[in-house]
N, C-alpha and C positions, 0 to 999 in steps of 0.2 A: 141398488141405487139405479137412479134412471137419469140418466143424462142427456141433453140435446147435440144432436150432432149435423154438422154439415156434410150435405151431401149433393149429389149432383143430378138432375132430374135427367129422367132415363127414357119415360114413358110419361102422359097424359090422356086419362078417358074421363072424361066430365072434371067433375071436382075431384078425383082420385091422380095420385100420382104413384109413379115408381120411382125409387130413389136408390144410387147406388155409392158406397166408396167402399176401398180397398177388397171389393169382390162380394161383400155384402150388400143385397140389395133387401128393401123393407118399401112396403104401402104406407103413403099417408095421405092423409085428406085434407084438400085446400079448403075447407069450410069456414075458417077462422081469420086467412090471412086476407086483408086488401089489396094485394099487387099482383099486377099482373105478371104469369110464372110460366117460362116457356123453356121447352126441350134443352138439357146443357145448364141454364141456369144452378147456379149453389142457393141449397135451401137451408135450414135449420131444422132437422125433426126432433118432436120430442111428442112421448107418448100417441105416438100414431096419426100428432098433425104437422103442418108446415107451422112452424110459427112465426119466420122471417124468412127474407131473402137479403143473399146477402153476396158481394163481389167476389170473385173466384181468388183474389192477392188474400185478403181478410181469411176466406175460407182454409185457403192452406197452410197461412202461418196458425190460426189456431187449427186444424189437423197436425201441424209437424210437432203443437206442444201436447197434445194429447198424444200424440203416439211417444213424444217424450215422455210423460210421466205414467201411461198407463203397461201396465208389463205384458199383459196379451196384446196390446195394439187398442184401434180402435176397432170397437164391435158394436155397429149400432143394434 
């Protein structure tokens, strides 16, 4: 199963970014999204792009319900 996950941008070179939560960090590519997306922001990855951006309150109540229902945690 592939899920989207928010995460928090780490690094930026071009349209790449590095994205990181609970110690897992992962590449995705801004190629898709329209917003402008800078260092610290919370993103939305899913299958290796940004798909959204999205508020850091929004982001961590849905990371605390995933890490609620998922048994390993989150693992993007």
């Amino acid at each position: 199963m592939c899920l989207a996950v928010p995460m928090r941008v780490i690094s930026i070179e071009g349209n790449d970014i590095v994205a990181e939560i609970d110690g897992v960090k992962r590449e995705a590519s801004l190629m898709i999204i329209d917003e402008d997306i800078q260092l610290g922001d919370f993103v939305v990855v899913h299958a290796g792009f940004v798909i959204s951006k999205l508020d850091e309150k929004e982001a961590q109540i849905t990371l605390q319900l995933m890490r609620d229902m998922l048994p390993d945690g989150v693992q993007a």
